[in-house]
N, C-alpha and C positions, 0 to 999 in steps of 0.2 A: 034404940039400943044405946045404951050408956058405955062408957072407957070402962069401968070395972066390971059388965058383964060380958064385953068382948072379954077381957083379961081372962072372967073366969072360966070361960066357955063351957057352961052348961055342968063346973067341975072336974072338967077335964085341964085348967087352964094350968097347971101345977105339971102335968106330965107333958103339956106341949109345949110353955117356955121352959122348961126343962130340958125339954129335947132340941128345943131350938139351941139354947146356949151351949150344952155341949157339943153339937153341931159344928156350932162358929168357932167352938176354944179348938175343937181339931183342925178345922179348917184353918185356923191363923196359925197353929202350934207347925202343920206338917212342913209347907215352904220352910219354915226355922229349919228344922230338924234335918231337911234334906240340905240345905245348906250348910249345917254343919259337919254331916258325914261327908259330905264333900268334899269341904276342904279338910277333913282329916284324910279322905282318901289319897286327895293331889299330895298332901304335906307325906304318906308313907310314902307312897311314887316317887317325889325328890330324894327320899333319905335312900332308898332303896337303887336308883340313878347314880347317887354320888357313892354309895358302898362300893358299885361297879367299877365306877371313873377311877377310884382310888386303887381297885384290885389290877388294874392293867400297869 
């Protein structure tokens, strides 16, 4: 078996690296994403703390 009939796999090879790759881009994109609502969460949490601090 040759690299380019693994690749093709029998013609299927188009919808299985395909589904690989998009696979991996969610799987690298979510940690992102989760860290970014994150720290948007902590940063409304402080604004929201200091609105308090100020109202006493």
């Amino acid at each position: 078996m040759s690299l380019s009939e693994f690749l093709y796999m029998g013609g299927y090879g188009l919808y299985v690296w395909g589904s690989f790759g998009v696979t991996a881009l969610f799987m690298i994109m979510e940690p992102i994403l989760v860290h970014r609502r994150r720290r948007a969460v902590l940063q409304r949490v402080s604004r929201i703390v200091r609105m308090k601090e100020v109202e006493r």
